[in-house]
C-alpha positions in Angstrom: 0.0 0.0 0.0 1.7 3.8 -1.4 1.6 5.9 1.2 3.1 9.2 1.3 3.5 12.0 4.1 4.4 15.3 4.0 5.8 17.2 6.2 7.7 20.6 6.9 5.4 23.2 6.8 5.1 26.5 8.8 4.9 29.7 9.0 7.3 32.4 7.9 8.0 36.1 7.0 8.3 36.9 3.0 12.4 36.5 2.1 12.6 33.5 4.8 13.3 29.2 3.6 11.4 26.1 4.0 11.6 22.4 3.5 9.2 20.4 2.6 9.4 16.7 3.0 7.6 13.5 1.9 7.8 10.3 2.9 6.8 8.0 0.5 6.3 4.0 0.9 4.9 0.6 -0.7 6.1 1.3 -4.2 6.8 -1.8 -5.7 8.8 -0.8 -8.7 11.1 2.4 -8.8 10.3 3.7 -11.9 7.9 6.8 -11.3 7.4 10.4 -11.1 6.9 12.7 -7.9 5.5 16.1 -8.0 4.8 18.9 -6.0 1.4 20.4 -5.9 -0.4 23.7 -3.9 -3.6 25.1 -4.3 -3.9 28.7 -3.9 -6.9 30.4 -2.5 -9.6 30.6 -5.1 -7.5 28.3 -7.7 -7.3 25.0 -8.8 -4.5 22.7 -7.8 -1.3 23.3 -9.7 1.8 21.6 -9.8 4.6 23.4 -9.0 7.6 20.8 -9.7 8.1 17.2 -10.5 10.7 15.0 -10.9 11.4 10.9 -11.8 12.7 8.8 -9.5 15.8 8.0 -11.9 16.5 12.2 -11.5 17.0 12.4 -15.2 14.0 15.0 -15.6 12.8 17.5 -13.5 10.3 20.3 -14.3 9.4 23.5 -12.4 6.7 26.4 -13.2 8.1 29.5 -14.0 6.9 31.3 -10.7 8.8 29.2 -8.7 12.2 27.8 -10.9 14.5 30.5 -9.4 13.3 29.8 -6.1 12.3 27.0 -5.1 14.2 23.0 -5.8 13.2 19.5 -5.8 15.0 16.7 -4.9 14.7 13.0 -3.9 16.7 10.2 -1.6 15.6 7.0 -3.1 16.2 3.3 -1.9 18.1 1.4 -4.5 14.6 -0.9 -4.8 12.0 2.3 -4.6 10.2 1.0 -1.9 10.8 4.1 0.1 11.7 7.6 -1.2 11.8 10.6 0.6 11.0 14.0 -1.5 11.8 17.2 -0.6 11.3 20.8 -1.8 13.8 23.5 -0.6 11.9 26.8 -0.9 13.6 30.0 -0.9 12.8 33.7 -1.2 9.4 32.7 -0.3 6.8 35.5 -1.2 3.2 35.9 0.7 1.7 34.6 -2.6 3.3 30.9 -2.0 1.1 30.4 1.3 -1.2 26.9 0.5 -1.5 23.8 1.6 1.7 22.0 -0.2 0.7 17.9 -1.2 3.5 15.5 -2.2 2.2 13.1 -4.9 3.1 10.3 -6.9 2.1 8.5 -10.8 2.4 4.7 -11.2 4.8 2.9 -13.0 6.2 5.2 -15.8 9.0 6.5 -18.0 11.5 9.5 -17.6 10.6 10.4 -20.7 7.0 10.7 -20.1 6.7 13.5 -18.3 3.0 14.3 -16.4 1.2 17.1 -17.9 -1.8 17.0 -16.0 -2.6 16.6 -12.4 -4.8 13.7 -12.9 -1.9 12.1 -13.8 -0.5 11.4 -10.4 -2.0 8.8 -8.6 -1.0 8.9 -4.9 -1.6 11.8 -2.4 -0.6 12.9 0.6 -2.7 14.7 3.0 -0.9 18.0 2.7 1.3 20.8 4.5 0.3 23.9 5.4 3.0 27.1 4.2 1.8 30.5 5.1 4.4 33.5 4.2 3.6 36.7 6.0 4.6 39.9 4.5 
């Protein structure tokens, strides 16, 4: 059974650093992507920045690719993986509930384009930046 957990979040003034973490487990193959998702008030749920398990592709929105990095510790079978998102330069618009998710089985080269995509959720982390 995938289970993943996130961790990490707080509250902080605008400028200041997070890290966000996710615990993931049950995966019985290591071939998969991770993401990182927020909803903003009044906005649907976006993803922010993925990346596959193998690390040979990564992808960030523009609002946040000068700011913000994801990256992954990964057990040489999968099974576990732990994802995390350093955030810097955080601004008051970043505040949401931050979710760590995760696709099935599937390619580097098949990068996610829609949320729907991802399979497994976590139950989220709560980031508020005050100005």
């Amino acid at each position: 059974q995938v289970q993943l957990v996130e961790s990490g979040g707080d509250s902080v003034q605008a400028g200041g650093s997070l890290r966000l973490s996710c615990a993931a487990s049950g995966f019985t193959y290591n071939n998969y992507w991770m993401g990182w998702f927020r909803r903003l008030p009044g906005k649907d749920r976006e993803m922010i920045a993925t990346i596959h398990t193998t690390g040979l592709n990564t992808y960030y929105i523009d609002s946040v690719k000068d700011r913000f990095t994801i990256s992954q510790n990964s057990a040489a079978n999968g099974a576990k993986n732990t994802l995390y998102l350093q955030m810097d330069s955080l601004k008051p618009e970043d505040s949401a509930i931050y979710h760590c998710a995760a696709t099935t089985q599937r390619a580097w080269t098949m990068r996610p384009s829609a949320v729907s995509t991802y399979t497994y959720w976590g139950q989220g982390t709560q980031v508020t930046v005050s100005s």
